[in-house]
MIDOSE-1310 file (N, C-alpha, C; in nm, 2 decimals, decimal comma, always signed):
residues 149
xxxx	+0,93/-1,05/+1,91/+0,91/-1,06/+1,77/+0,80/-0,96/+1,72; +0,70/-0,98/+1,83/+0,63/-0,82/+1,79/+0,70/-0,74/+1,74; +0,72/-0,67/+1,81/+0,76/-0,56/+1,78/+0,91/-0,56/+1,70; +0,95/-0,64/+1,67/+1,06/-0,62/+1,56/+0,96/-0,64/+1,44
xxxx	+0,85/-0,67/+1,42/+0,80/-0,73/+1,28/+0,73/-0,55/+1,25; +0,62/-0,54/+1,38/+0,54/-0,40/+1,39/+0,69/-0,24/+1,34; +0,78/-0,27/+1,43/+0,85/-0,15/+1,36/+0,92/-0,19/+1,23; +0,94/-0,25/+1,17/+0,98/-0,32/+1,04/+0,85/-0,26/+0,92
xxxx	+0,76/-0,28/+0,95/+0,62/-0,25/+0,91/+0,57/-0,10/+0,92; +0,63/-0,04/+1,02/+0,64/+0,09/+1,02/+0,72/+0,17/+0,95; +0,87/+0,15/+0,94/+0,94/+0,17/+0,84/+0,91/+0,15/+0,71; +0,89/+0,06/+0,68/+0,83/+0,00/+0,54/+0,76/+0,09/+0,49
xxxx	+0,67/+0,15/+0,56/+0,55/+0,20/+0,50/+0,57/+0,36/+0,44; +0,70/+0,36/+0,50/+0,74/+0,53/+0,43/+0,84/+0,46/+0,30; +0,87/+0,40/+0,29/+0,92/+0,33/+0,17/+0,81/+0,31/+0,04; +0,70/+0,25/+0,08/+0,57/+0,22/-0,02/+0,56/+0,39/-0,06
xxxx	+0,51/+0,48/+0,05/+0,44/+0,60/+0,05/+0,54/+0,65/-0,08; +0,66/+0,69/-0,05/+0,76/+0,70/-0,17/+0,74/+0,68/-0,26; +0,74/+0,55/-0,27/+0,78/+0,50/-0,43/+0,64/+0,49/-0,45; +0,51/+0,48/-0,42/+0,39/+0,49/-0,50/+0,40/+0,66/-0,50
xxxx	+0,44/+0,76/-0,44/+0,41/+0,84/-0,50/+0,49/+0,90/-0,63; +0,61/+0,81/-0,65/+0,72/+0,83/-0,70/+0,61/+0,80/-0,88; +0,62/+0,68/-0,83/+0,53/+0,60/-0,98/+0,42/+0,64/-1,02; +0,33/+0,69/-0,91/+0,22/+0,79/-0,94/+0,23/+0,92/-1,03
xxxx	+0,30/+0,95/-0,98/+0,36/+1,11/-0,99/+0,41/+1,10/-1,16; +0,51/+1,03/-1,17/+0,60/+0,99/-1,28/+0,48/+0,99/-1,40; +0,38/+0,86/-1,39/+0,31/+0,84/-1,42/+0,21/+0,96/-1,52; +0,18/+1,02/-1,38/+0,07/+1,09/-1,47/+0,15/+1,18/-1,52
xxxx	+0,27/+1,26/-1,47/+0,35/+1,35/-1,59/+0,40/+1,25/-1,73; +0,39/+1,16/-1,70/+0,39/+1,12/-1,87/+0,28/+1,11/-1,93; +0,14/+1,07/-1,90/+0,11/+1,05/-1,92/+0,01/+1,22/-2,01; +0,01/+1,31/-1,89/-0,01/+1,49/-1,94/+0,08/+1,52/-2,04
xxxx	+0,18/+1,47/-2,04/+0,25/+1,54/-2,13/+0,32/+1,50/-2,27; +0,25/+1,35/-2,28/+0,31/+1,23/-2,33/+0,38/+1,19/-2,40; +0,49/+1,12/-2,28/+0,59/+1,12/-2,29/+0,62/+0,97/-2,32; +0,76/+0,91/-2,35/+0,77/+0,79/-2,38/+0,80/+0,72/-2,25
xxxx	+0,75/+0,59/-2,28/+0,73/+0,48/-2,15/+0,91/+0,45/-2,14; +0,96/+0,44/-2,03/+1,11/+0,46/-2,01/+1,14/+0,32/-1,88; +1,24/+0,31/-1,89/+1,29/+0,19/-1,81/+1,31/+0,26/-1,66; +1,27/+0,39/-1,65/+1,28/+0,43/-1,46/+1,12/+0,41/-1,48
xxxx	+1,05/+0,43/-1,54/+0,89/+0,44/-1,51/+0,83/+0,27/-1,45; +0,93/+0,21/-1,58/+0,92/+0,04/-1,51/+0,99/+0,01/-1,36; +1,13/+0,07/-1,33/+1,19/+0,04/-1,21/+1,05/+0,13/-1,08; +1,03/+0,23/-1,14/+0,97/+0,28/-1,00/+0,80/+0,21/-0,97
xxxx	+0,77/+0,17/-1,09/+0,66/+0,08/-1,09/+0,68/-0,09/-0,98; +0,81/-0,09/-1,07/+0,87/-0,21/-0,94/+0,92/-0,19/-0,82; +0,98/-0,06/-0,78/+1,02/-0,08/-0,67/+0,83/-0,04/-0,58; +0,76/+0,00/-0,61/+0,64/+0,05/-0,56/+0,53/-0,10/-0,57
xxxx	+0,59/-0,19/-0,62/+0,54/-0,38/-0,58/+0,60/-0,39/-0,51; +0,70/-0,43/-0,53/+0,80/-0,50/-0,40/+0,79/-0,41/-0,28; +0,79/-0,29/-0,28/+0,74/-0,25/-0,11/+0,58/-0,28/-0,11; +0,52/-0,30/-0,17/+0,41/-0,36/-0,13/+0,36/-0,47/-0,06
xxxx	+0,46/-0,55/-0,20/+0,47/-0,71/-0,14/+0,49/-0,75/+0,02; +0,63/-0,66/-0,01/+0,67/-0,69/+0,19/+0,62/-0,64/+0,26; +0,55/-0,54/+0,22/+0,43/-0,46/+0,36/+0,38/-0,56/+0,39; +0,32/-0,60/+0,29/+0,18/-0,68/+0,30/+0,17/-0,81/+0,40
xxxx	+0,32/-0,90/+0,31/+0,38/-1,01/+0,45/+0,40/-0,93/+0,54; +0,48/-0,86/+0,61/+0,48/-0,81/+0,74/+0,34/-0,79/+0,78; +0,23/-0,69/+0,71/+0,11/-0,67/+0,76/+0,06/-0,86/+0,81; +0,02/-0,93/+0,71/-0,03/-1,05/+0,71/+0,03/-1,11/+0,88
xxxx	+0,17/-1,08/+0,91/+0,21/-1,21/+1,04/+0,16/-1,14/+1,12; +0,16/-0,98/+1,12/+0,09/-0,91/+1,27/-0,06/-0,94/+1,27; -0,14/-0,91/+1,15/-0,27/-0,99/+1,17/-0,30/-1,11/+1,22; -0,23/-1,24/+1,13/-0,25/-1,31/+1,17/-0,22/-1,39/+1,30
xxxx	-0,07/-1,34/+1,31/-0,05/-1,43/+1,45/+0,02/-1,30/+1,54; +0,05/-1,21/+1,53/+0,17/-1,15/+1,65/+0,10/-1,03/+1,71; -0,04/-0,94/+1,67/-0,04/-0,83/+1,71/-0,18/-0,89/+1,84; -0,12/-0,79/+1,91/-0,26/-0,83/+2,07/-0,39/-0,74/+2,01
xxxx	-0,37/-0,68/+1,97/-0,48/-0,60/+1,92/-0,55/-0,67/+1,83; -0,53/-0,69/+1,73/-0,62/-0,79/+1,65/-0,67/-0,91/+1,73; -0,57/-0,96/+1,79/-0,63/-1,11/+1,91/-0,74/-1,07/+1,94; -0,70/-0,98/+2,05/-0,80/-0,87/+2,12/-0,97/-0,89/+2,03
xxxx	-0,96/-0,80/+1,92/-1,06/-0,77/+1,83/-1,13/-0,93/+1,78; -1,06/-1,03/+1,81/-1,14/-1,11/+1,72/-1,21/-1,23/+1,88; -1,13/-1,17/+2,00/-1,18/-1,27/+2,09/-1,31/-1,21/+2,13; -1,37/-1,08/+2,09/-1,53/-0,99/+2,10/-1,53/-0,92/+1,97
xxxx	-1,56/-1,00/+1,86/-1,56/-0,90/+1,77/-1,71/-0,79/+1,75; -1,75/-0,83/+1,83/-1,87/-0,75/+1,86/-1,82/-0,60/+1,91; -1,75/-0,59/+2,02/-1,74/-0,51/+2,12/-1,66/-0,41/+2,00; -1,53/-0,51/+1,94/-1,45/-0,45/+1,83/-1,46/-0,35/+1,72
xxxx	-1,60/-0,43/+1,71/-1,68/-0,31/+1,55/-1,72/-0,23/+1,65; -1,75/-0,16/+1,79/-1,84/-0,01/+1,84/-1,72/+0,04/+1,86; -1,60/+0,00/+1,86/-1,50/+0,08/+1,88/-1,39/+0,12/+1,77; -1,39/+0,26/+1,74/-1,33/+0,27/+1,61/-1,18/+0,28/+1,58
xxxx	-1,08/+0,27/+1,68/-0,97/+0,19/+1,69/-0,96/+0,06/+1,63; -0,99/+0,00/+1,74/-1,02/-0,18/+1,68/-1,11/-0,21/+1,55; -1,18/-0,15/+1,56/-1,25/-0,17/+1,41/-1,15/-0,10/+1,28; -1,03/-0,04/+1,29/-0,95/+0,01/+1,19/-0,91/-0,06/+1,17
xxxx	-0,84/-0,15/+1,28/-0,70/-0,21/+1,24/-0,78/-0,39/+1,24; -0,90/-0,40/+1,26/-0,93/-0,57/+1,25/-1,00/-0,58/+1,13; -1,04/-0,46/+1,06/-1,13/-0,45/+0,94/-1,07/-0,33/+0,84; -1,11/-0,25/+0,87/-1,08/-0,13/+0,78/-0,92/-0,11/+0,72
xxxx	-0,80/-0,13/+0,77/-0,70/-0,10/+0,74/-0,66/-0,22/+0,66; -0,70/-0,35/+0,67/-0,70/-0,50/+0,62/-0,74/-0,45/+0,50; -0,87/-0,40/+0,50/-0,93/-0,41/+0,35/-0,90/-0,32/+0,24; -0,85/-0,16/+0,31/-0,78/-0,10/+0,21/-0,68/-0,12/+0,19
xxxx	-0,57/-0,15/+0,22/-0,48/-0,25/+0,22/-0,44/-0,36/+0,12; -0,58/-0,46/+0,13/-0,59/-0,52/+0,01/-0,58/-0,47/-0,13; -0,70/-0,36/-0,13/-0,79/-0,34/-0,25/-0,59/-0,29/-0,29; -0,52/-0,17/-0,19/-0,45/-0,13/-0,25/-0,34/-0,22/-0,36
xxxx	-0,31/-0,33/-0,33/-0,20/-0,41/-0,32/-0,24/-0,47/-0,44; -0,40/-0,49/-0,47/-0,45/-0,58/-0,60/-0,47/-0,45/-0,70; -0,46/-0,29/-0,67/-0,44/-0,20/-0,75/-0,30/-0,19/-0,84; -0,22/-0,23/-0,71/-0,06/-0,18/-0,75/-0,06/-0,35/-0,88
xxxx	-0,09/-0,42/-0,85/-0,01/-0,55/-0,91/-0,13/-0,54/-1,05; -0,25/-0,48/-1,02/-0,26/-0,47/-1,15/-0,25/-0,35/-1,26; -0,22/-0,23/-1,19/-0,13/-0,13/-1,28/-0,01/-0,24/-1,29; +0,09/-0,32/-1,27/+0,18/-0,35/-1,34/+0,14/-0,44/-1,45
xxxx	+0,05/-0,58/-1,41/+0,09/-0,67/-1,51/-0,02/-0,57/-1,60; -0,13/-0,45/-1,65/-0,15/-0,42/-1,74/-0,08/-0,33/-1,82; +0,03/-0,31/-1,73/+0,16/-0,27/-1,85/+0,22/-0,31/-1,95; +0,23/-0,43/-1,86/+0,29/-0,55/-1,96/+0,26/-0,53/-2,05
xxxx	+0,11/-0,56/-2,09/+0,02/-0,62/-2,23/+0,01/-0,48/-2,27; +0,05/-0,38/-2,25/+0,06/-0,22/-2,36/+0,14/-0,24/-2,37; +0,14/-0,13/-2,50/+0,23/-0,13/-2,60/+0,24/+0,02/-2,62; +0,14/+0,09/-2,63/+0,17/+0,22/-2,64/+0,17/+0,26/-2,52
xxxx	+0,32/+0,40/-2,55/+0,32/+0,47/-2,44/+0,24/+0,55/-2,35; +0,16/+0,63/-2,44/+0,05/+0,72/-2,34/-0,05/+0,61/-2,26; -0,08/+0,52/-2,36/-0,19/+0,42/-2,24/-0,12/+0,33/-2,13; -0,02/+0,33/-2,16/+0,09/+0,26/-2,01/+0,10/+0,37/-1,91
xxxx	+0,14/+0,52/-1,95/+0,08/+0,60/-1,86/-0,02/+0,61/-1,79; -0,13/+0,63/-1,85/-0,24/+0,67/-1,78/-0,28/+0,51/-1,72; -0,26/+0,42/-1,78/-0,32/+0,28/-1,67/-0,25/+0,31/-1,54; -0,15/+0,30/-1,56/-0,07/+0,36/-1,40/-0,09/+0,45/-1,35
xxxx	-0,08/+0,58/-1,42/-0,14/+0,70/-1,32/-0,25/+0,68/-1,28; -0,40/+0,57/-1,34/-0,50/+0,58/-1,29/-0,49/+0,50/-1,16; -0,46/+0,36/-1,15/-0,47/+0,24/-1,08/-0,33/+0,29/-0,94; -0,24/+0,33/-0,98/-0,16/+0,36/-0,89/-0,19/+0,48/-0,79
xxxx	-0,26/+0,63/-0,90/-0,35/+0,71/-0,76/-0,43/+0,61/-0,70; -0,51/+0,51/-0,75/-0,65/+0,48/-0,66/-0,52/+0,36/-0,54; -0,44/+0,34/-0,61/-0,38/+0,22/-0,49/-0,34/+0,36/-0,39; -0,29/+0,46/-0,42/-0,21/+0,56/-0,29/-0,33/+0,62/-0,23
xxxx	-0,46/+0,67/-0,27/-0,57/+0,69/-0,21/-0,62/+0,57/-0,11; -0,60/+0,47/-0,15/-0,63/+0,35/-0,05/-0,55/+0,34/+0,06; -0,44/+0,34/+0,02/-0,29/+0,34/+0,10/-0,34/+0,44/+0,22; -0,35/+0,59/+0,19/-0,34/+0,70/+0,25/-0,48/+0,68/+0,33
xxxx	-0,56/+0,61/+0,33/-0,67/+0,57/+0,41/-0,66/+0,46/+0,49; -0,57/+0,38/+0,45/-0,53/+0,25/+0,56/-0,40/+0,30/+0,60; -0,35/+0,42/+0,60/-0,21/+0,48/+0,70/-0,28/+0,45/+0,86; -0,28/+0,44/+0,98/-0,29/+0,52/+1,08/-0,25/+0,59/+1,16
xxxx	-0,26/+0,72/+1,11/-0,25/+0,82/+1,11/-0,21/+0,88/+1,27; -0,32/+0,76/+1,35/-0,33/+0,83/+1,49/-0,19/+0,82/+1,58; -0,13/+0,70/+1,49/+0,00/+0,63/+1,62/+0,09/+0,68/+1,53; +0,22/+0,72/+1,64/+0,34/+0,76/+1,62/+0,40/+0,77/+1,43
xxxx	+0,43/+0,89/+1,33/+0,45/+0,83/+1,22/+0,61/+0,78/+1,22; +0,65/+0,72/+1,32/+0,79/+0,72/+1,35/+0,80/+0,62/+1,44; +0,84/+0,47/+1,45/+0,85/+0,36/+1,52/+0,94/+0,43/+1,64; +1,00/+0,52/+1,66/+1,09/+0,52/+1,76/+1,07/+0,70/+1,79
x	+1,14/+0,71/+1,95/+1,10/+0,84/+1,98/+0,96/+0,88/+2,00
């Protein structure tokens, strides 16, 4: 189950990387050039939650119950913080992670409550760079960017 959850979660994450930079991207060229708020700007805003969402559950079962490495990290979490592997994935990649996922959900619902187009732009271009900047900091980078091969 590991490892069907871990490469599930690996895959996934080139899915998020996409579509947040899709929505990002989108984003701030509307928002430069200002443009009107359009029903792909809303789809790619939603498809860049929903890969969130399910990162996140997938992230959540390998933390909490499936990955040896986190076990590992929390049965010495002492030993865990000197080493900067395990201190990524037991702390650091958790917390950007978060911050990113409470970025992404609130570039959407502050969509909602706009009304004008340029400021629905830039709330997203803002909150959605800072979610892919988080993102791109809780990637790691070090292991395989490809579950297989």
């Amino acid at each position: 189950m590991y490892t069907t959850v871990l490469t599930l979660h690996s895959i996934i994450r080139w899915l998020v990387v996409l579509a947040g930079l899709a929505a990002a991207g989108r984003a701030i060229y509307g928002w430069l050039n200002g443009k009107e708020w359009a029903i792909l700007d809303k789809k790619l805003g939603l498809a860049f939650t929903i890969s969130m969402d399910v990162q996140m559950l997938l992230g959540l079962m390998l933390y909490a119950f499936l990955s040896p490495v986190i076990q590992s990290a929390f049965d010495d979490f002492g030993a865990a913080m000197s080493d900067p592997e395990m201190r990524f994935f037991a702390v650091e990649h958790i917390f950007y992670m978060i911050l990113a996922l409470a970025l992404v959900h609130a570039g959407t619902a502050l969509v909602e409550r706009t009304t004008a187009d340029n400021a629905r732009h830039k709330k997203t271009a803002i909150l959605f760079s800072l979610a892919m900047a988080a993102i791109f900091l809780a990637i790691p980078w070090q292991r395989p960017l490809l579950p297989f091969g």
